[in-house]
C-alpha positions in Angstrom: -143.3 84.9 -47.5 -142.8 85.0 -43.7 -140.1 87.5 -44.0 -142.4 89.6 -46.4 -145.1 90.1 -43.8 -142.2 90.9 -41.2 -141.0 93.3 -43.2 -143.9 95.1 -44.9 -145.7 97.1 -42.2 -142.2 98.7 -40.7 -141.5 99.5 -44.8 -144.3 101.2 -44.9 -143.1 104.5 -43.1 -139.6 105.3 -45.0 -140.1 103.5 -47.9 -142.1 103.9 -51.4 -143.8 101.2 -53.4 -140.0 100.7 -55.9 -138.1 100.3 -52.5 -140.7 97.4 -51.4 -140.8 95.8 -54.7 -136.9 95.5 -55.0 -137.1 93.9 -51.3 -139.5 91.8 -52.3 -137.9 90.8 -55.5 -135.0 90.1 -53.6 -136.9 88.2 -51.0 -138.7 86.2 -53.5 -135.5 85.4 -55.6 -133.7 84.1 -52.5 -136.6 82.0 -51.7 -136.5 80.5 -54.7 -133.1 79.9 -55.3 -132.9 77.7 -52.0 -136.2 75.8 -52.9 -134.9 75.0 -56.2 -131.2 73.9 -54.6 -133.3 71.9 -52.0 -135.4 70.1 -54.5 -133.1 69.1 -56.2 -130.5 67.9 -53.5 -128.1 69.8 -54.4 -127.7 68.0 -58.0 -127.5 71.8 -60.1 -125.2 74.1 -58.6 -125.9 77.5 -57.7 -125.1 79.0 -60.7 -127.2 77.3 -63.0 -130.3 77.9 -61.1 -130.0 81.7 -61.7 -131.8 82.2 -64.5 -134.7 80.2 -63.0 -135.0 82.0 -60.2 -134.9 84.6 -61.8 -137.4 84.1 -64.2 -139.7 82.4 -61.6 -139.5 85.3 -59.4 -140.5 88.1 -62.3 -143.5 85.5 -62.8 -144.4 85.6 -59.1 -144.3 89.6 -58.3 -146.3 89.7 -62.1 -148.6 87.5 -60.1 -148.9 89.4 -56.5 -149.7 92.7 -58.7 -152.5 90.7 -61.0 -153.6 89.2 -57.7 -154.3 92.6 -55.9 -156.1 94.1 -58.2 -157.9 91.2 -59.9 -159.1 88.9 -56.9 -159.8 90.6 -54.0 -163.2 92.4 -56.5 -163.7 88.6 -57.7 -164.0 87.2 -54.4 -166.2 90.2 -53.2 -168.5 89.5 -56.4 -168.3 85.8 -56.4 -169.5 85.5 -52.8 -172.2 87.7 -53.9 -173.3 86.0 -56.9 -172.6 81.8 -55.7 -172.4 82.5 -52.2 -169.0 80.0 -50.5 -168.8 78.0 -53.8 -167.8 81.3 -55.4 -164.8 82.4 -53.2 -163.7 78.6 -53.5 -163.5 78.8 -57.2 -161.4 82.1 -57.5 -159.3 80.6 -54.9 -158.9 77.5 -57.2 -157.8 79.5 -60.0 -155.6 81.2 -58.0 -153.7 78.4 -56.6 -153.7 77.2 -60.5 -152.2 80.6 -61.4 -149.8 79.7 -58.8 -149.0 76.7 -60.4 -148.5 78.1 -63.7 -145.8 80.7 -62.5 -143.8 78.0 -60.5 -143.8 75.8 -64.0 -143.6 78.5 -66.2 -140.8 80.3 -64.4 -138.9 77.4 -64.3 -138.9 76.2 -67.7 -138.5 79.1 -69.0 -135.2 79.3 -67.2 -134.5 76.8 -68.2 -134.6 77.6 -71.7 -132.8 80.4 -71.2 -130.4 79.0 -69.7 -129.7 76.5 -72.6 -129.5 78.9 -74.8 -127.4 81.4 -72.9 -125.2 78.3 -72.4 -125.1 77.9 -76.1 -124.1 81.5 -77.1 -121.3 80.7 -74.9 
């Protein structure tokens, strides 16, 4: 995520929005891939974790596009509404929908990646 804001404000002046979101699919993927190989020492070789990564990365930039145009007007309205406890709860459900994409991506690589290995 790091290497996202590195990246994103020199992208900005040669590049459209397609160009940054297959950088940051890319970015994201890699990211993932690692974490997943370092979690799991090194146990599931590269290759198996492909499908989810990939998966958990479609999740996450599904996510970052919800996120932009869903919670930035929440938190504005929230504040206004609750006051501090507001923002804190639409950051809670953020970090849950965070949650939900890191579990969901994975399993559902998972999955597929049973049933890919059954086909075969």
């Amino acid at each position: 995520m790091i290497a996202a804001a590195t990246y994103d404000n020199p992208l900005d002046r040669w590049a459209g929005p397609v160009v940054r979101g297959l950088l940051s699919f890319v970015l994201v993927t890699v990211f993932f891939w690692w974490t997943m190989h370092f979690l799991l020492a090194g146990r599931v070789p590269w290759r198996r974790l492909v499908p989810p990564t990939f998966a958990t990365s479609l999740f996450w930039l599904g996510l970052a596009a919800f996120s932009s145009v869903y919670f930035s007007s929440a938190i504005i309205s929230e504040h206004r509404l609750f006051g501090t406890i507001g923002v804190l709860f639409v950051l809670l459900i953020w970090f849950i929908a965070v949650g939900a994409v890191i579990v969901a991506g994975a399993a559902s690589g998972a999955v597929w990646q049973k049933r890919r290995d059954r086909a075969l």
